[in-house]
C-alpha positions as CSV (number, residue, x, y, z in Angstrom):
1,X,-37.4,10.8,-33.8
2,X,-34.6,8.5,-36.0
3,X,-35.3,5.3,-36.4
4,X,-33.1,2.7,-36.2
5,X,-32.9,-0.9,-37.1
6,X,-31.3,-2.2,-33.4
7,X,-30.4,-0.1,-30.7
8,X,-27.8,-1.9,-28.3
9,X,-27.2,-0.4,-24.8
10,X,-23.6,-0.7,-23.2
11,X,-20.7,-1.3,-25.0
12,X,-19.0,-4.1,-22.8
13,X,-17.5,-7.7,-23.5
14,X,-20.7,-7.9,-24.6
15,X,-22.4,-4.8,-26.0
16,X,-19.0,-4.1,-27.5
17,X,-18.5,-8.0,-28.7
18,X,-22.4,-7.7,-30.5
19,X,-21.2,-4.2,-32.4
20,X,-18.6,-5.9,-33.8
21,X,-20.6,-8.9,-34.8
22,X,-23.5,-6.7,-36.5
23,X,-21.2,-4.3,-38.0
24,X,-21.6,-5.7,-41.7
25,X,-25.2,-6.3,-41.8
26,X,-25.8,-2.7,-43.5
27,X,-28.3,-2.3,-40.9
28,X,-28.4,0.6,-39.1
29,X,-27.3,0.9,-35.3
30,X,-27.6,2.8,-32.5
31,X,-25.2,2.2,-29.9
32,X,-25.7,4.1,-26.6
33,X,-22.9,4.3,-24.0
34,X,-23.4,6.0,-20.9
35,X,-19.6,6.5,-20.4
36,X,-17.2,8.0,-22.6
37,X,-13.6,7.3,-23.8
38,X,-11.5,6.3,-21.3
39,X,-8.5,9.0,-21.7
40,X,-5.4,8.1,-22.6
41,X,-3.0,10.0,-19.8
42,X,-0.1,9.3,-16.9
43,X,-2.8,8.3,-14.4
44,X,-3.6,5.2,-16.6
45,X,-0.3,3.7,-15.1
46,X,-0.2,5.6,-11.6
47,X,-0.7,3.0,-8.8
48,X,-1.7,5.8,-6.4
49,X,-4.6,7.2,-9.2
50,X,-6.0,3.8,-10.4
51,X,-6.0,2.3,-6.8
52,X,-5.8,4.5,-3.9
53,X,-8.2,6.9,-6.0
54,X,-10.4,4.6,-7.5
55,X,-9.7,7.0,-10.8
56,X,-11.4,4.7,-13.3
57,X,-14.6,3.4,-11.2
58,X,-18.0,4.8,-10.9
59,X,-18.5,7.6,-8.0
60,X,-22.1,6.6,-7.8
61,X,-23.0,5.3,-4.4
62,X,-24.8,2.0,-4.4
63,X,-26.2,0.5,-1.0
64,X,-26.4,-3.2,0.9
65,X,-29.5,-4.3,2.5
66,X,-28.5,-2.6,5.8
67,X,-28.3,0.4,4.3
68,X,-24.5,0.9,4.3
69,X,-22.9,2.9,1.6
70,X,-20.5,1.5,-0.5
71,X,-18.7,2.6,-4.2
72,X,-18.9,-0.5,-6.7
73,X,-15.8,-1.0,-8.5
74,X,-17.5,-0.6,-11.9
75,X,-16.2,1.9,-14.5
76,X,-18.3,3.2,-17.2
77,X,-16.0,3.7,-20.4
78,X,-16.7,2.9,-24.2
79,X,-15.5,-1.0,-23.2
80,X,-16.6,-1.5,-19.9
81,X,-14.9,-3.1,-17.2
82,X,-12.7,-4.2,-19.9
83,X,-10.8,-0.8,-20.1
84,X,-9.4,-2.0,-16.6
85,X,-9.7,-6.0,-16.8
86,X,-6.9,-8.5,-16.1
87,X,-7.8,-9.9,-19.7
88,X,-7.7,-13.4,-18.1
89,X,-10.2,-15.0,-21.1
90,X,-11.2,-18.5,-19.8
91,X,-13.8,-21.1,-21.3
92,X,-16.1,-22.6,-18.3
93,X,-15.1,-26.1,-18.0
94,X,-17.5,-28.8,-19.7
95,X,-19.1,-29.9,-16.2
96,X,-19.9,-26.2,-15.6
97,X,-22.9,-26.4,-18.3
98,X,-24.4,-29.4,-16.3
99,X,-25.9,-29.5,-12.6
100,X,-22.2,-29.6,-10.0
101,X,-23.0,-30.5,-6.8
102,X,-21.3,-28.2,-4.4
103,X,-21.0,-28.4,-0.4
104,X,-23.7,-25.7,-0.2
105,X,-26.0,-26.7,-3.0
106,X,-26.3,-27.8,-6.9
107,X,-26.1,-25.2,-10.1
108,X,-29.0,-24.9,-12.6
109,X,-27.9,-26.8,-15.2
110,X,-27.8,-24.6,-18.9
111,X,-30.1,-24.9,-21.6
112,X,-27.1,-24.8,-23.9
113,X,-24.0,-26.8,-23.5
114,X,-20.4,-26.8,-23.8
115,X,-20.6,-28.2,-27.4
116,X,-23.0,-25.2,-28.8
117,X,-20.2,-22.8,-27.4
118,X,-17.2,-24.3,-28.7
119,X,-17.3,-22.7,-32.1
120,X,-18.1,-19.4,-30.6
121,X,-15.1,-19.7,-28.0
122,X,-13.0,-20.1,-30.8
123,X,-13.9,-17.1,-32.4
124,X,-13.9,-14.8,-29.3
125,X,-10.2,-16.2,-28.7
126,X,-9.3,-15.2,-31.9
127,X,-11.6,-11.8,-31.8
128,X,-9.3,-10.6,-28.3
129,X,-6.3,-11.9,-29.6
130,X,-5.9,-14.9,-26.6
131,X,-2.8,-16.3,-25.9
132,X,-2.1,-20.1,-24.3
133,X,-1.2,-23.6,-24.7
134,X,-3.7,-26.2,-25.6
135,X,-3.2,-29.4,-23.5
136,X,-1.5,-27.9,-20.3
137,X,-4.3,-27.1,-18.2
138,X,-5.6,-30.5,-16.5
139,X,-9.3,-29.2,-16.3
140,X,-9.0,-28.0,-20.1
141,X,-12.4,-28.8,-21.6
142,X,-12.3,-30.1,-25.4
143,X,-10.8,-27.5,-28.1
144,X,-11.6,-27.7,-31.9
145,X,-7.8,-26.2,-32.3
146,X,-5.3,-24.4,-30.8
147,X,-4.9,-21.1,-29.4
148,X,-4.6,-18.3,-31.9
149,X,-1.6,-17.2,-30.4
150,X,1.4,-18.6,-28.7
151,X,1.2,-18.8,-24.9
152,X,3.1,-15.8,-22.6
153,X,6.2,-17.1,-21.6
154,X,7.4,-16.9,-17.6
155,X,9.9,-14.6,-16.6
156,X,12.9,-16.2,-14.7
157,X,11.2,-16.1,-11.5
158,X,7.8,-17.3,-12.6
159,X,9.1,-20.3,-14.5
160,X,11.2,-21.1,-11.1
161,X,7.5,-21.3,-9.6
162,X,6.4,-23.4,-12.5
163,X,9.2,-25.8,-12.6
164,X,8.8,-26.3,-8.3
165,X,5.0,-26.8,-8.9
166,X,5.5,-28.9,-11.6
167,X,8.5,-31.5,-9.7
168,X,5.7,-31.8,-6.7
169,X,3.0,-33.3,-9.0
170,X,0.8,-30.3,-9.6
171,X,0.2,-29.0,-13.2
172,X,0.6,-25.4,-13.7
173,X,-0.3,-23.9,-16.9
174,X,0.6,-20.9,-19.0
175,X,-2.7,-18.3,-18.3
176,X,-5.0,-17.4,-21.3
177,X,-4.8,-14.1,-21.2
178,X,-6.1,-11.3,-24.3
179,X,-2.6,-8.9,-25.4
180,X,-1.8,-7.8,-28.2
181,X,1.8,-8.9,-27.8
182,X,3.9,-10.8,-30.0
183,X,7.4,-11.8,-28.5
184,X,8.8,-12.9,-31.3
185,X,9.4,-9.4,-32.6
186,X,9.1,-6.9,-29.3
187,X,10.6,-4.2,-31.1
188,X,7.3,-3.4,-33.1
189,X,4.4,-5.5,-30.5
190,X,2.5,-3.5,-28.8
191,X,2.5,-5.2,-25.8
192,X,5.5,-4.5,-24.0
193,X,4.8,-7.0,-20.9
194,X,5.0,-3.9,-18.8
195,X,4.0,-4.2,-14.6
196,X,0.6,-2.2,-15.3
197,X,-1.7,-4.1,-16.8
198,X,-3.8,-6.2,-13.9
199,X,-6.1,-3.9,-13.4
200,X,-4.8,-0.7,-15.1
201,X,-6.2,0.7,-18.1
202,X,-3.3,0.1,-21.0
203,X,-1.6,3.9,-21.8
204,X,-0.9,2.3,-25.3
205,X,-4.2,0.3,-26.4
206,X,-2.1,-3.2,-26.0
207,X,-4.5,-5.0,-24.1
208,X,-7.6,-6.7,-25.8
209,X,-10.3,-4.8,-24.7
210,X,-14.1,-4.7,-26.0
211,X,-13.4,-0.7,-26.9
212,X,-9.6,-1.3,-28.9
213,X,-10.9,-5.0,-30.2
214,X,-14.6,-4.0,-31.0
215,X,-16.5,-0.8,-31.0
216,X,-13.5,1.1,-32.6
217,X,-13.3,-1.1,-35.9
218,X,-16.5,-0.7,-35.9
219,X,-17.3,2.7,-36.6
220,X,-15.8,3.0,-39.5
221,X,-19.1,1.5,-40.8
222,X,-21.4,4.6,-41.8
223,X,-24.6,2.3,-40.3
224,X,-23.1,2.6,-36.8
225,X,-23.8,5.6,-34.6
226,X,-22.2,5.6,-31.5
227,X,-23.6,8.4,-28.6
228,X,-21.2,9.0,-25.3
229,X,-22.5,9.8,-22.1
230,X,-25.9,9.3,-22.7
231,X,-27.7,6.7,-20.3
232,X,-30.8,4.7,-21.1
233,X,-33.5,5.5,-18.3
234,X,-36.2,3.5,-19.5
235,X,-38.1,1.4,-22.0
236,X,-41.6,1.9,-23.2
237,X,-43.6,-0.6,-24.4
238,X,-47.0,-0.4,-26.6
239,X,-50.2,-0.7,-24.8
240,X,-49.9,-5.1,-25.5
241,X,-46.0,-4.7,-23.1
242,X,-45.1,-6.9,-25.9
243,X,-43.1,-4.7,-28.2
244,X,-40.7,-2.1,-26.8
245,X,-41.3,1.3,-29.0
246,X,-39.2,3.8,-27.6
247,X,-36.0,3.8,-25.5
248,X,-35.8,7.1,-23.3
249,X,-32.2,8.5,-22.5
250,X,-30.5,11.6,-20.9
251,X,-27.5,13.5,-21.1
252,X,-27.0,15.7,-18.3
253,X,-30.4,18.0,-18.8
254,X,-31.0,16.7,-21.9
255,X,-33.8,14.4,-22.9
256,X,-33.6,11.7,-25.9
257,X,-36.0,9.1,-27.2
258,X,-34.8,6.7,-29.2
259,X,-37.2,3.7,-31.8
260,X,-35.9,0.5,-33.0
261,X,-37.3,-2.7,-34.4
262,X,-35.1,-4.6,-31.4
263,X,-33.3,-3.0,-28.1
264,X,-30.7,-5.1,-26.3
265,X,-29.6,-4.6,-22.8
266,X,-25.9,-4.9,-22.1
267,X,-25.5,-2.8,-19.3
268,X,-23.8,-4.9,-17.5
269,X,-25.6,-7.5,-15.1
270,X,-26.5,-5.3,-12.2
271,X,-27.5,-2.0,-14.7
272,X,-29.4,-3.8,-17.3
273,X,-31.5,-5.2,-14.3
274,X,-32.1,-1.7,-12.9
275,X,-32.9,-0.7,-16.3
276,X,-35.9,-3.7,-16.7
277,X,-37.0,-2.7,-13.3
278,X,-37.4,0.9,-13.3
279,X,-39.2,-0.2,-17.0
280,X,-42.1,-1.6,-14.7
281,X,-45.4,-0.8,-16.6
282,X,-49.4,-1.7,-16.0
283,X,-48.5,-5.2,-18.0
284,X,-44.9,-5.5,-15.4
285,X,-45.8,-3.4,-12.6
286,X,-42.5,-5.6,-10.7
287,X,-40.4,-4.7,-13.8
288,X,-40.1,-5.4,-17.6
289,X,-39.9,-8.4,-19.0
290,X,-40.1,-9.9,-15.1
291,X,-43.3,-12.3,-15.5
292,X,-41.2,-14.7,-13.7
293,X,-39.9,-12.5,-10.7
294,X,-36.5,-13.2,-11.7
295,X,-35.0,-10.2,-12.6
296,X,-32.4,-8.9,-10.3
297,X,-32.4,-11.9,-8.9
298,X,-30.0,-15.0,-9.0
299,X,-27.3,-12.2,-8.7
300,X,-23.4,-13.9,-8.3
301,X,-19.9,-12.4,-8.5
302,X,-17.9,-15.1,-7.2
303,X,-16.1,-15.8,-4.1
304,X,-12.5,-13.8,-5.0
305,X,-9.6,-12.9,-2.8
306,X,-6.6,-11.8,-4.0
307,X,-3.2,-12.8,-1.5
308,X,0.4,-12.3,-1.3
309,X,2.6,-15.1,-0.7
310,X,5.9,-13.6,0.9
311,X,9.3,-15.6,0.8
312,X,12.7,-14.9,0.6
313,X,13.0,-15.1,-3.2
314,X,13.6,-11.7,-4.8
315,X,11.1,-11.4,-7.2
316,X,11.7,-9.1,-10.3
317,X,9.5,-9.7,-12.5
318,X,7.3,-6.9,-14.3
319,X,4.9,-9.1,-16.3
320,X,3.8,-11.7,-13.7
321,X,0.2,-12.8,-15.0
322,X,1.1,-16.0,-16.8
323,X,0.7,-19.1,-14.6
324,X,-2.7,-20.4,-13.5
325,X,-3.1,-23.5,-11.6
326,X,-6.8,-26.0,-11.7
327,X,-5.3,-29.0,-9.5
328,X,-8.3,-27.9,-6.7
329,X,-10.9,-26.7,-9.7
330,X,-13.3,-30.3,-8.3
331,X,-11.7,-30.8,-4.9
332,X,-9.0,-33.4,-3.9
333,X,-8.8,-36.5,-2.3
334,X,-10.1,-35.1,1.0
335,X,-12.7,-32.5,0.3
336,X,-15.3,-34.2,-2.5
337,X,-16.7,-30.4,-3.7
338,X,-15.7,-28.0,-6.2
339,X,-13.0,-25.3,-4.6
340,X,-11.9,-23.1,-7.2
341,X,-9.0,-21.2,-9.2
342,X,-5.9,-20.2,-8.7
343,X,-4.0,-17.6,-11.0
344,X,-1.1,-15.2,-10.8
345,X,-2.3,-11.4,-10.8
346,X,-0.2,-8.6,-11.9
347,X,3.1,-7.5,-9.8
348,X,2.3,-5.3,-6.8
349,X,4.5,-2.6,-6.0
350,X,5.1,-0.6,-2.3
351,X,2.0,1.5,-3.3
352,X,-0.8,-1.1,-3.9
353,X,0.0,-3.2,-1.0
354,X,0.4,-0.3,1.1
355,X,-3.4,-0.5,2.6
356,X,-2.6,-3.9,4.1
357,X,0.3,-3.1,5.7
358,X,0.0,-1.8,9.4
359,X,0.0,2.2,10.1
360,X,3.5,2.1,11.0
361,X,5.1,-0.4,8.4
362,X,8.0,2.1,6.8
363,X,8.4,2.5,2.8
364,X,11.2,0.4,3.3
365,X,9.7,-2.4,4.7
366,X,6.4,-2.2,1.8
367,X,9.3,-1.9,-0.5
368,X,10.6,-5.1,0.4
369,X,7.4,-7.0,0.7
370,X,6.8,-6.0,-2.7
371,X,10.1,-7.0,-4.0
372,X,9.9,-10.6,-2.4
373,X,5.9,-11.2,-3.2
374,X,4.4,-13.5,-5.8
375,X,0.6,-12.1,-5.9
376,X,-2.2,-14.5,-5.9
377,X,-5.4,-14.6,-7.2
378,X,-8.3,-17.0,-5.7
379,X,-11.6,-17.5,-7.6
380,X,-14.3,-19.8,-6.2
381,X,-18.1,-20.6,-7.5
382,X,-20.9,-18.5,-5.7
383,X,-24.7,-20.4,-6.0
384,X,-27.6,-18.4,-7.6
385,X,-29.9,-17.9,-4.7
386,X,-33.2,-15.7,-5.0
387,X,-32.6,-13.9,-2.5
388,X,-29.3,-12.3,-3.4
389,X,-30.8,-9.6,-5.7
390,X,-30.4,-6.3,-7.1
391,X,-33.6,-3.8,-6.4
392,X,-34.0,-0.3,-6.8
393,X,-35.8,2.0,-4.7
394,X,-36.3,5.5,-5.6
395,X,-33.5,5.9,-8.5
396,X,-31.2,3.7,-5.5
397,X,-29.5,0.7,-6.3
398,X,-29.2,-1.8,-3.4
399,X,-27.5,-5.2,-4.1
400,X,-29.0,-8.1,-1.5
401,X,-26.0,-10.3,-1.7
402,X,-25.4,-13.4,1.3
403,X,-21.7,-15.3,0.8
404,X,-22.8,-19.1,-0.8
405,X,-20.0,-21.5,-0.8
406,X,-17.4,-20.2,1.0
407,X,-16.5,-23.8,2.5
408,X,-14.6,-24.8,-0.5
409,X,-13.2,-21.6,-1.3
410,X,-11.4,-21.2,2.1
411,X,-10.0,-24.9,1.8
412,X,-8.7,-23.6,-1.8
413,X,-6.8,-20.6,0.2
414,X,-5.6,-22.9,2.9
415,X,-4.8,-25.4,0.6
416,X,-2.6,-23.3,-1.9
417,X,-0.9,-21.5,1.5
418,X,0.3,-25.0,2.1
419,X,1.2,-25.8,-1.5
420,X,3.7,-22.5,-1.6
421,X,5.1,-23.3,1.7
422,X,6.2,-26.7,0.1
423,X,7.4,-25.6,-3.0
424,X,8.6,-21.8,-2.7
425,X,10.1,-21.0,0.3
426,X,7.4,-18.8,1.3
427,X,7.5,-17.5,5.1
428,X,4.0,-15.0,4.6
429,X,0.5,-15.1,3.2
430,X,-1.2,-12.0,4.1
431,X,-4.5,-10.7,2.0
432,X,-4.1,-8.7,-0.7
433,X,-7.3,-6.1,-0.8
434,X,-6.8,-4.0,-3.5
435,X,-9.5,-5.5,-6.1
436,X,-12.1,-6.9,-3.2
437,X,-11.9,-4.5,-0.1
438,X,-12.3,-6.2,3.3
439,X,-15.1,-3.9,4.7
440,X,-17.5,-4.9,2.3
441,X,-16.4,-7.5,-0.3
442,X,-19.9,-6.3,-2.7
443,X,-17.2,-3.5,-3.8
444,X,-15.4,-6.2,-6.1
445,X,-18.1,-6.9,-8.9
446,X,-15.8,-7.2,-12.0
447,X,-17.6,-10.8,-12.5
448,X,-21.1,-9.6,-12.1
449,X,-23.6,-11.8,-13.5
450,X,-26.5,-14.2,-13.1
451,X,-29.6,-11.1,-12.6
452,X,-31.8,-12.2,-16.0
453,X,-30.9,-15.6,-16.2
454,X,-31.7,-18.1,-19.6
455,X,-33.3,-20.7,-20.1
456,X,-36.5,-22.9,-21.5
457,X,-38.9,-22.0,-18.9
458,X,-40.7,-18.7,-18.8
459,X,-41.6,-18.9,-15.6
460,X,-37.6,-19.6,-13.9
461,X,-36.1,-17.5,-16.2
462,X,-35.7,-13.9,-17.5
463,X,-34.6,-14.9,-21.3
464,X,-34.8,-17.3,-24.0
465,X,-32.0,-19.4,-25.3
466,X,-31.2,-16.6,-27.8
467,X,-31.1,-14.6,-25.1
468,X,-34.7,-13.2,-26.0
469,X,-36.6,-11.9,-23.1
470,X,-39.7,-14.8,-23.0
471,X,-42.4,-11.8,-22.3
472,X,-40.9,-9.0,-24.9
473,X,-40.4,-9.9,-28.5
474,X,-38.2,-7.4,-29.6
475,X,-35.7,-7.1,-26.4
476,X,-32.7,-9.1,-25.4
477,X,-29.7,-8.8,-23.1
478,X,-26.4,-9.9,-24.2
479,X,-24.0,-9.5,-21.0
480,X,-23.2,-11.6,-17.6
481,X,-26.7,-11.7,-17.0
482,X,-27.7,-14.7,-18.8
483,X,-25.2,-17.1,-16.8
484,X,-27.4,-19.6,-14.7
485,X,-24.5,-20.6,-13.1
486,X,-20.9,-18.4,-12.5
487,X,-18.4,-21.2,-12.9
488,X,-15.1,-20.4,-10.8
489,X,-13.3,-19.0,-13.8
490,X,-13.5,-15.3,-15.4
491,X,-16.5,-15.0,-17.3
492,X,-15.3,-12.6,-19.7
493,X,-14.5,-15.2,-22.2
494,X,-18.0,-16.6,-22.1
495,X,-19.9,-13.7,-22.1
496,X,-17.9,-12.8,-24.8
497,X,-18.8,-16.3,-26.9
498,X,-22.3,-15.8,-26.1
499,X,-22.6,-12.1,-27.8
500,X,-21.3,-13.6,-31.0
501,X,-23.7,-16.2,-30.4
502,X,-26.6,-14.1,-30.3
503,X,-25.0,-11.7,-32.8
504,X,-25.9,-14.8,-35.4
505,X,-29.2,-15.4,-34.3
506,X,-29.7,-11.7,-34.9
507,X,-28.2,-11.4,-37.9
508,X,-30.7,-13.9,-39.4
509,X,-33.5,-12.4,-37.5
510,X,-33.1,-9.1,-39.5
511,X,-32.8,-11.0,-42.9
């Protein structure tokens, strides 16, 4: 049995984010991926393949408390959902770190503020190659500097948009968004603001993704060890539950067991719960490292719709994520609670919007929808509630998950409907249900987070401020499961921050 200084599990924004950060300790590493490459092929930018066919999510079946069947849209790759991520990279807001009182409730406030992350969002921007425009957004919390890269300019028909929103009083910025383009020289970036990048995997490794960014520089370090397809089962502790001693794995029919002085969990924050729980031993018959009862629980993925807006406006554009709008981030004048985001998602063609249109809606007509759209995406805060958990049962994962908050985040839809009418012409807003499927909305979980929550006291929370769990000394978990509180912006960005946050605190550890 090889034994290895760390062992980190899942290779994520933030497994993948805390390889990079540990690569030139000269310890050595284990990295365990249950995935493998994503391949580079034709599919990667076939709308039919990647949407219609759900090419690049899990085929596992996961269920809801009623016992309905449903596919999460979660892909396991060497980067995680961030082989397939908009790449939107967002700090939460300064007021998001404190208690925000909300129509249905108030969010646990974080043990760590905005201030103890600022550094650390500054590297991560840097780390996936960010682009934006310090001072546009209105909501902007305080930056030490400026972007690392220049913002992504608007294409004629976007900067139309802009200009309109602008005229009426609202404040549209230029999205943060993690490309490795560089406009000022297109003929060598490798970026080429193609129309397949919101959710798509990239064909030519130009989007800033934990697997391009992270694990891949990595392994040129002889300390690292990276293993493909094989999936941590379980964690044994010694006799005192206090120490983890063994990690047990698979790969198809074959068994591995793997020793480290310290294990973290990135799994993702619906896996790396499963993982503690199906860990349950005589000292955590409910699950590892759950003295508190909280893992699994607390579960959020925010309230997300995605919408067409319809006018009369061709619209040509190929690389249409670059506006984002915050006006409605707290409310307005009339509604006193926090409603949520609003962002530009990538350029639909005939084929992605075709589920939404009725049965006997010609090409033609989908053509022409598509040509005329400007595609919408709507992000409101969920609440942590207990009761909306993940559980296994007999090697089945059922997510326990009740909508919180939808108040503000339908005022948000209505709201923007009305703002487009005003400014853009726009005779159509119909829903767009290619990343959150209407049947059951538990489908869309790229924002997973919230299941092993942090903070001071052991018995509310799952982990330390170091993201230590309070009942295991030698395990942490370094993903979306930390978050108290889900913000109404991607978390990417943060979980990101908070890997190469703990990624110091473990560095010093191993001294």
């Amino acid at each position: 049995m090889a034994q290895y200084d760390i062992i980190i599990i899942g290779t994520g924004a933030g497994g993948g984010t805390l390889v990079h950060a540990l690569k030139d300790s000269g310890k050595k590493i284990l990295v365990l991926e249950r995935g493998t490459y994503l391949p580079r092929e034709k599919e990667n930018w076939d709308s039919i393949a990647v949407f219609h066919n759900d090419r690049y999510h899990t085929k596992e079946v996961w269920k809801t408390t009623d016992e309905k069947d449903f596919h999460p849209q979660t892909g396991y790759w060497v980067g995680g959902n961030t082989k397939v991520y908009g790449a939107a990279l967002f700090r939460l807001r300064e007021k998001n770190f404190e208690g925000v009182t909300h129509y249905d409730g108030v969010t646990p406030e974080w043990p760590l503020k905005y201030k103890d992350y600022e550094p650390y969002y500054t590297e991560a921007e840097k780390l996936f190659n960010v682009h934006g425009q310090m001072g546009e957004d209105n909501t902007e919390p305080y930056r030490s500097g400026e972007y690392p890269n220049p913002p992504v300019s608007h294409e004629p028909r976007i900067q139309e948009l802009h200009d309109e929103l602008k005229a009426k009083g609202y404040h549209p910025f230029r999205l943060p968004i993690g490309v490795r383009l560089n406009e000022n020289d297109m003929l060598n970036s490798p970026c080429i603001r193609c129309n397949t990048c919101d959710g798509f995997p990239c064909l030519i490794h130009a989007k800033a993704d934990a697997d391009i960014n992270c694990v891949r520089p990595s392994l040129s370090d002889t300390n690292i060890t990276l293993m493909t397809e094989v999936k941590a089962t379980k964690l044994i502790t010694d006799a005192s539950g206090k120490t983890i001693v063994s990690v047990e794995a698979e790969r198809g029919d074959e068994k591995f067991s793997f020793t480290a002085d310290i294990i973290v969990v990135a799994a993702g924050a619906v896996n790396s719960a499963v993982l503690l729980l199906k860990s349950a031993n005589d000292k955590y018959p409910n699950g590892l490292a759950n003295g508190s009862g909280m893992v699994g629980r607390n579960l959020m993925k925010h309230n997300n719709a995605a919408m067409l807006a319809i006018s009369t406006k061709l619209n040509p554009t190929k690389f249409q994520k670059t506006l984002a709008v915050n006006d409605f981030y707290w409310g307005d004048d009339e509604f006193k609670f926090p409603m949520g985001h609003v962002q530009l998602m990538g350029k639909s063609n005939k084929d992605q919007i075709s589920p939404d249109a009725p049965f006997f809606t010609p090409g033609l007509v989908m053509d022409e929808m598509a040509n005329h759209s400007v595609d919408w995406w709507f992000t409101g805060e969920d609440l942590p509630m207990p009761e909306n958990r993940v559980t296994i049962q007999n090697d089945q994962i059922y997510l326990h998950y009740a909508e919180t908050n939808s108040k503000g985040f339908e005022r948000l839809k209505d709201k923007w409907s009305e703002v487009l009418k005003e400014v853009d012409d726009v005779t159509h807003f119909i829903p767009h249900s290619l990343y959150l499927k209407k049947n059951i909305p538990l489908e869309g979980l790229a924002h997973q987070c919230g299941t092993c929550r942090y903070g001071n006291d052991p018995k509310t929370s799952v982990l330390d401020m170091n993201c230590k769990a309070h009942d295991v000394d030698n395990l942490y978990v370094v993903d979306g499961s930390f978050f108290p509180s889900s913000g109404a912006v991607n978390p990417s960005l943060t979980i990101i921050a908070n890997a190469l946050r703990v990624g110091e605190h473990l560095l010093g550890r191993m001294k």
